[in-house]
C-alpha positions as CSV (number, residue, x, y, z in Angstrom):
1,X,42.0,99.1,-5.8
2,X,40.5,95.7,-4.8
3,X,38.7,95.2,-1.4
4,X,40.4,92.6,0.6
5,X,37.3,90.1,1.5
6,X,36.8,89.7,5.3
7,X,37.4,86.9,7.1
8,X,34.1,86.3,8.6
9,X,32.4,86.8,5.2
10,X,34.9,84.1,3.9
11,X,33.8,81.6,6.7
12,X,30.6,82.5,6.0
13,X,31.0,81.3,2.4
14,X,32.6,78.2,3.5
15,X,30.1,77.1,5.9
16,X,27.6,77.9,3.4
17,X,29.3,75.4,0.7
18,X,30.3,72.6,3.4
19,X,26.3,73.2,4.3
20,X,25.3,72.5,0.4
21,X,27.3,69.3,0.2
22,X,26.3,67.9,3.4
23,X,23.1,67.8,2.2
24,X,23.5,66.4,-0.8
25,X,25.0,63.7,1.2
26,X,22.3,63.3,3.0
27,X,20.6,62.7,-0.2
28,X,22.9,60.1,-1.7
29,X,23.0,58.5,1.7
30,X,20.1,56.4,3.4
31,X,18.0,59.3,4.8
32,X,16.5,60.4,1.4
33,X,13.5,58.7,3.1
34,X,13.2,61.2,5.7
35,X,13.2,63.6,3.5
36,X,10.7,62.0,1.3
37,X,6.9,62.3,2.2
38,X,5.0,59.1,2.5
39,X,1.6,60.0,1.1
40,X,2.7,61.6,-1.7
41,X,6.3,60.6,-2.7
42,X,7.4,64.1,-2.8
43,X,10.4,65.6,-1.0
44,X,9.7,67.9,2.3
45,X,11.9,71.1,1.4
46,X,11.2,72.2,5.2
47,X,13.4,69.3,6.2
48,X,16.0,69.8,3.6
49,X,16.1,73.6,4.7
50,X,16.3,72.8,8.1
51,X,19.0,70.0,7.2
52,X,20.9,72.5,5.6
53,X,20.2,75.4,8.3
54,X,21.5,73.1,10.9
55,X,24.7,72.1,8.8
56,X,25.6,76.1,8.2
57,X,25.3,76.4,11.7
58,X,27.5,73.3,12.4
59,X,30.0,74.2,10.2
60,X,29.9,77.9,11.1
61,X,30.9,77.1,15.0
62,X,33.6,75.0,13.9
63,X,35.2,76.9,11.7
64,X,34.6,80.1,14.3
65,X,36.2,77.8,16.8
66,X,39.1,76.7,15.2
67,X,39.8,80.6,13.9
68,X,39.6,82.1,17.6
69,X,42.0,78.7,18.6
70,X,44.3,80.1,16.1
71,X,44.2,83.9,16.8
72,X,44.4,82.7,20.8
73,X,47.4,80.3,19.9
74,X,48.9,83.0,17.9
75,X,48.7,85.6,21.0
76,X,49.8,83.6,23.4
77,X,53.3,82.8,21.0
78,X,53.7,86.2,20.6
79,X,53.4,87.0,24.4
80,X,55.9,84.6,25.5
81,X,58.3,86.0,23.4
82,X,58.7,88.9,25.2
């Protein structure tokens, strides 16, 4: 018998992977260089992590947005109905 995955887990999934590609984006884009320390021409993982942290929180509101517009929008349908 499978376990059906829950829907929070599954946005949670998705935010996580729109979070990844964002900031590879970020990479391929112009602002590699501030990302990139000066001195040593090395990449500051703190900003990447934070880049990405702030991305899976992004993400993570809108999709918990647009999911609560949807259950709200299917409510209200189903109430007029009576």
């Amino acid at each position: 018998m499978k376990k059906r995955l829950n829907l929070i887990v599954l946005s949670l999934y998705w935010s996580a992977f729109l979070a990844l590609v964002m900031t590879l984006i970020g990479f391929l884009h112009n602002t590699p260089a501030d990302l990139i320390e000066p001195g040593a021409g090395g990449i500051l993982w703190s900003r990447v992590l934070f880049l990405y942290f702030g991305w899976f929180v992004f993400a993570e509101i809108v999709i918990l947005i647009g999911g609560l517009g949807y259950a709200l929008s299917t409510w209200l349908r189903r109430g007029s109905k009576r």
